[in-house]
C-alpha angles and dihedrals in degrees: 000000000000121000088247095053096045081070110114106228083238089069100031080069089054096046094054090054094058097042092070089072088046136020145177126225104237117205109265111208123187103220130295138274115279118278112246092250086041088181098041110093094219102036116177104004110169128198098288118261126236098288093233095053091049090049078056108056092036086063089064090056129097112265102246146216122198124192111202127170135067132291101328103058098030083061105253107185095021097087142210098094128198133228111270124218105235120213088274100058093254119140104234115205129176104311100177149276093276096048122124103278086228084072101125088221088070087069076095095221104191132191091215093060109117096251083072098033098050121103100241111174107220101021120131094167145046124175120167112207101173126112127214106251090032112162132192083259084072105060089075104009131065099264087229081065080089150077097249105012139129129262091245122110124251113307087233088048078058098043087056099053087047082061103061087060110034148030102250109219114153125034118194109200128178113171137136098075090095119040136134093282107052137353130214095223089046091058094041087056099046101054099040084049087052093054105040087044090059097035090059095035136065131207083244091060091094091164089058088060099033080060099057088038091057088038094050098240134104128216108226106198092171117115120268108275127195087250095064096043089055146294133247093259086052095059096042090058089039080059096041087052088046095047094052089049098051094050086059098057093038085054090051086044095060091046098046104037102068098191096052102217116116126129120225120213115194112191131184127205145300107223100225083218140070135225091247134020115236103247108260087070098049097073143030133170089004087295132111135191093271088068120091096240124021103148090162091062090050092053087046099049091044093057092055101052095253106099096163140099118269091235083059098070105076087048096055088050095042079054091044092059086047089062091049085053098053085047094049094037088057095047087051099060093031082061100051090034081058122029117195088032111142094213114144112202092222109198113195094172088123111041102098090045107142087019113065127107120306090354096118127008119280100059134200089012086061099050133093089209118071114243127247107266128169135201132234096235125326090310100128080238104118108208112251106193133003087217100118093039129107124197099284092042088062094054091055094053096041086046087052084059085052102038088041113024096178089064088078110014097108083073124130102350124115112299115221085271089052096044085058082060095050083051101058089049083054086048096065090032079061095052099043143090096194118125090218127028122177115203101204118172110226118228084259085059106252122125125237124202119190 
């Protein structure tokens, strides 16, 4: 059994207070190079060794953290992002705006994701192996397996390479966002597109809808609703798809980890915006979103970060808690299924409250979530403000999102402020033995986690 596992909880509580007067710099890996079966789920197994040796030589490895999941755990939004090893073994840097969005560097790995920023006593190691638009599909699978998905091999391929050179301790999961049946970035997209279509066009303007009618395609400049987000059956086959998932990666877990002691920390999702816009978003020009044209509040929203109806707010957090229920709903039966399991629900629904999007003036400057941008083309220059742009310039920028999702994919998802935050909720995860915590920021700005 590794040092860092031979520490009682109780003193693991009492370590992570004092850790936040001196800390160490453990070492933050990317990922690992590719197995030699990347698509196989369980890629190079050999006979199995004399347990006691194998306790042995794993006492002599790293204590490790893992991050597994999708955006919101590789540190999408918080920048800096690292090369990422493909399937083939191949280190995958930067290749371009234009590059094909399957490229494995746009996992968006970043060294500021709370996984490497979070004060964990005892931990030598930290390697993140998620990748932003994760599903349930890439536990087990090669993510490129797909339609949509990344160049990188299986999550669980990677887990076991993480293995042969640490003791895995702490894994750090979010997934559930992004499954079969719906995708973050494809609601996000939706709703902002609804409101910026009917912000810059009237019902007069015939041509703009003889133009989708001849294309195929309809412009729906209606709010969000709870029915276009996702439906009850639709969550509970989002949960069914997590849960399975999850079983597969606690089963290589068991097989891979000798010692046996690791905590598991699920966590759900922060919604970038809030129930209500402070005032000075609600209205410009003496118009407001319920209006047929309004194209000053959507350059004024934009600018902000908060691109979205009004209406639209109490269904994406009504969505938001969805996605904490599939989360939670999957730790519940993970833990009967599983007595003895160290595994902490960590929701995190509540820690940019007071400091989302839009929530106070100053936005985005004043969020912890990054606001939605978009390119004009493929250039690496986010578009600010859509000020200067007719309606045609608009398509062109929104097109450039479609043609090239990774030029705004960082979009609404925890900036590196926000990803601190998110580490100190992992923190206290870290320290406790609770089954359920919930990390909530205060109106002063602390945190509470109870």
């Amino acid at each position: 059994m590794s040092h860092s596992r031979r520490t009682s909880l109780l003193s693991r509580t009492t370590i992570a207070v004092a850790a936040a007067l001196a800390l160490a710099s453990p070492a933050v890996v990317s990922g690992l190079g590719a197995p030699a079966h990347a698509d196989d789920p369980r890629p190079g197994l050999l006979a199995a060794p004399d347990v006691e040796q194998e306790v042995e030589q794993e006492a002599a490895l790293p204590a490790t953290a893992v991050a597994m999941g999708d955006s919101f755990i590789s540190g999408e939004g918080a920048g800096d992002y690292l090369a990422v090893t493909d399937q083939d073994g191949v280190s995958q840097g930067f290749p371009g705006w234009s590059a094909p969005n399957s490229n494995p560097y746009f996992c968006h790995r970043s060294p500021n994701a709370s996984i490497a920023v979070a004060a964990l006593p005892g931990i030598e190691q930290r390697v993140n192996i998620a990748c932003s638009g994760a599903q349930p599909h890439d536990m087990a699978n090669a993510s490129s397996a797909r339609e949509g998905g990344r160049g990188v091999a299986s999550q669980i391929a990677q887990l076991r390479q993480v293995a042969q050179t640490g003791d895995i301790d702490l894994v750090l999961i979010g997934l559930g966002s992004n499954n079969s049946q719906f995708t973050f970035g494809g609601v996000a997209a939706e709703c902002a597109g609804r409101f910026v279509g009917d912000g810059y066009t009237g019902w007069w303007e015939v041509w703009i809808h003889l133009v989708n009618w001849i294309t195929g395609t309809e412009l729906n400049e209606e709010p969000c609703t709870d029915a276009d987000l996702g439906s009850p059956a639709q969550f509970t086959a989002a949960q069914a798809d997590t849960t399975a998932a999850l079983r597969q990666v606690l089963d290589v877990l068991a097989e891979v980890d000798a010692d046996g002691q690791h905590k598991i920390v699920l966590q759900d999702y922060t919604n970038p915006l809030p129930e209500a816009y402070a005032e000075q978003y609600l209205t410009e020009d003496g118009r407001n979103d319920e209006r047929d044209k309004y194209r000053r509040l959507v350059d004024e929203r934009y600018a902000a970060g908060c691109p979205a109806d009004v209406a639209s707010l109490a269904p994406a957090h009504r969505f938001s808690q969805a996605l904490g229920g599939i989360v939670g709903g999957a730790a519940a039966t993970l833990r009967a299924e599983r007595p003895g399991l160290d595994l902490t629900y960590l929701d995190v629904q509540h820690a940019f409250d007071g400091a989302r999007l839009c929530e106070q003036p100053g936005s985005p400057g004043s969020a912890l979530a990054t606001p939605l941008r978009v390119m004009d083309g493929p250039s690496g220059v986010k578009v600010e403000s859509f000020t200067p742009f007719d309606k045609l310039d608009i398509k062109r920028v929104t097109d450039t999102c479609s043609d090239y999702y990774q030029t705004c994919q960082e979009s609404w998802h925890p900036s590196a402020a926000g990803h601190r935050v998110l580490g100190q909720c992992l923190t206290n995860a870290w320290a406790s033995t609770a089954p359920q915590l919930t990390c909530a920021r205060q109106p002063d700005g602390s945190l509470t986690t109870g």
